[in-house]
N, C-alpha and C positions, 0 to 999 in steps of 0.2 A: 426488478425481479422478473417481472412477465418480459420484458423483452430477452433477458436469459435465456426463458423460456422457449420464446419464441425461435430461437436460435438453437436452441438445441434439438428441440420436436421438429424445427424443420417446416413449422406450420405458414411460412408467409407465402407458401404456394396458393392457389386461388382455391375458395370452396368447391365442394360437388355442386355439379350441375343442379339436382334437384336436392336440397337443401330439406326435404322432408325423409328421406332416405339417406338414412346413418346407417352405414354395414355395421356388423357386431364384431367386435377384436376378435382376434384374432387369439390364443393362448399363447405366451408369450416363449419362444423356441430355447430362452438363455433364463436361465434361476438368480431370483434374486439375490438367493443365499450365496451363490455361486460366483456371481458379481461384487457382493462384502467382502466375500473372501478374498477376491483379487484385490478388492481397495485396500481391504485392510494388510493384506500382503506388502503392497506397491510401497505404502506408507511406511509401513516396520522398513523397509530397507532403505529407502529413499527420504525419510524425511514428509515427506510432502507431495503433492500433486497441482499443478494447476486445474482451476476445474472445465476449463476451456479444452486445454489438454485432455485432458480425462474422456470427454464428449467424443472431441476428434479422433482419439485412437477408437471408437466405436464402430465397427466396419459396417449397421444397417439401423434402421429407425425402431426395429424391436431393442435391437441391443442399447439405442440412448435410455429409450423410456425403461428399460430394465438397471439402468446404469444409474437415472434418478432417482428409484424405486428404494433403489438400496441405499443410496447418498440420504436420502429423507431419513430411510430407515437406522442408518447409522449416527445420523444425529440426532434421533429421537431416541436413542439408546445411550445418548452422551460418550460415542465411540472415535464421534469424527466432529473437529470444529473449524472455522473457516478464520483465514486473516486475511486481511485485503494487503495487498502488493500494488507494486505499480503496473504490473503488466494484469491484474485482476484478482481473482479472488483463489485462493490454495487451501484443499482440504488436509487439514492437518490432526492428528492424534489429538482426543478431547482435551485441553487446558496448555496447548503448547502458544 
């Protein structure tokens, strides 16, 4: 899971120089709600998503972490559930 992670946030770039200074986020430009909606969109029509896929189409590192937000969110609602594939893991409509 954390190396998911790590691949999705982008994070294996090297730390800030001074490690005692952490900028404060940023407010995040894309809605969570607004990223559901496309998931949950994408799925109704398609079946399915890869979640690698999903990341990828993300065009900047606000939009991944906005992209998780909602992924969390949608399976803590029992809206979206995962099956592992060969090629990874696909979010799929709860109980399919």
């Amino acid at each position: 899971m954390f190396a998911a992670l790590t691949y999705v946030l982008g994070r294996d770039r090297e730390q800030a120089a001074d490690p005692k200074h952490v900028p404060m986020p940023a407010r995040l430009p894309y809605s969570i709600e607004e990223k559901s909606d496309e998931i949950l969109l994408y799925i109704r029509d398609r079946g399915s998503i890869g979640l690698r896929a999903l990341f990828d189409s993300s065009r900047s590192r606000s939009e991944k972490v906005a992209t998780l937000l909602a992924v969390l969110e949608l399976f803590h609602k029992e809206m979206l559930g995962f099956r592992e594939t060969e090629s990874g893991l696909e979010l799929t409509r709860y109980g399919e």
